[in-house]
C-alpha positions in Angstrom: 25.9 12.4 -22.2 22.4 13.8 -22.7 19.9 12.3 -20.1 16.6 10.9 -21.0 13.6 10.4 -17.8 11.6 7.7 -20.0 9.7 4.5 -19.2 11.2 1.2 -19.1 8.6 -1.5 -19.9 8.3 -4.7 -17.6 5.2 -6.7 -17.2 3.9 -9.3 -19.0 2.1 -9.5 -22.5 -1.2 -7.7 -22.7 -0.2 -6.6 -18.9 2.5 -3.9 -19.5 3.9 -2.4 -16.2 6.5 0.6 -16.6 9.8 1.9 -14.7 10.4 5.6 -14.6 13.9 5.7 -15.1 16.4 8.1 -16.1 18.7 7.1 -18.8 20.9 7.7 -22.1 19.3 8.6 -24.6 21.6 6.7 -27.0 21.0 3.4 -24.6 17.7 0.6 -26.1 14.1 1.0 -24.2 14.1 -1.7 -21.8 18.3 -1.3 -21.2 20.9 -0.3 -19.0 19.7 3.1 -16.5 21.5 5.5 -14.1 18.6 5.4 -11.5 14.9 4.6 -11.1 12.9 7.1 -9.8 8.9 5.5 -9.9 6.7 2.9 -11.1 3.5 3.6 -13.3 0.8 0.8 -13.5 -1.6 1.2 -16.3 -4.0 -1.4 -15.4 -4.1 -0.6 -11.6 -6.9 -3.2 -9.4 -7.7 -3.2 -5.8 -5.2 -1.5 -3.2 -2.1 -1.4 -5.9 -1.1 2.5 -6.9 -1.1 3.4 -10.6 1.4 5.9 -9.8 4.2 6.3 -7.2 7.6 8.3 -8.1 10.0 10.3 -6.2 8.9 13.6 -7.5 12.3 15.5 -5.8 14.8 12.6 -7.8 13.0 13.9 -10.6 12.9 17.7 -10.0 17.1 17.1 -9.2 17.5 14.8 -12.6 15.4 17.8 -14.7 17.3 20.6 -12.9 20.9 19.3 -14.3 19.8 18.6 -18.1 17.8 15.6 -18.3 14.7 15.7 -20.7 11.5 14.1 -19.8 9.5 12.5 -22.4 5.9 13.3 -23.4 5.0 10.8 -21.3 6.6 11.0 -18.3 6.1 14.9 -18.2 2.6 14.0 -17.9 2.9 11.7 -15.4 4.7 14.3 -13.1 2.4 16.6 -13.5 -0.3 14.0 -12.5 1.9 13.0 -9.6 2.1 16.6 -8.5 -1.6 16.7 -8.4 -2.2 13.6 -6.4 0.5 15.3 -4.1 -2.1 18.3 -3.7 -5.1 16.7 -2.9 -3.6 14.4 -0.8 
């Protein structure tokens, strides 16, 4: 059972919204998960966050096995930063 942290694309068309979730690799994009962990908002207006995830669910997934994607390893390392400044 290798583990995947990936995004999971909801939204509408031309107005994607994503789910950081953690899943099997072998399971489709947008199908079944073990747990979600964040939501990342591309086109973020007004007082809605482009970026909120539960950076310890995702230190736990990553320390037994489960591979980030490009992606989402940028996106923790962006959400580490926000963490900083804050």
């Amino acid at each position: 059972m290798a583990l995947k942290i990936r995004l999971q694309r909801r939204g509408n068309r031309n107005r994607p919204v994503y789910k950081i979730v953690i899943a099997e690799s072998t399971s489709r994009r947008d199908g079944r998960f073990v747990e979600a962990i964040g939501n990342y908002d591309p086109n973020a207006r007004g007082n809605s966050t482009e970026l909120a995830m539960l950076l310890d669910r995702a230190d736990y997934w990553i320390s037994v096995g489960a591979k980030p994607t490009d992606t989402v390893k940028s996106l923790i390392k962006r959400a580490r930063r926000s963490l900083l400044t804050a």
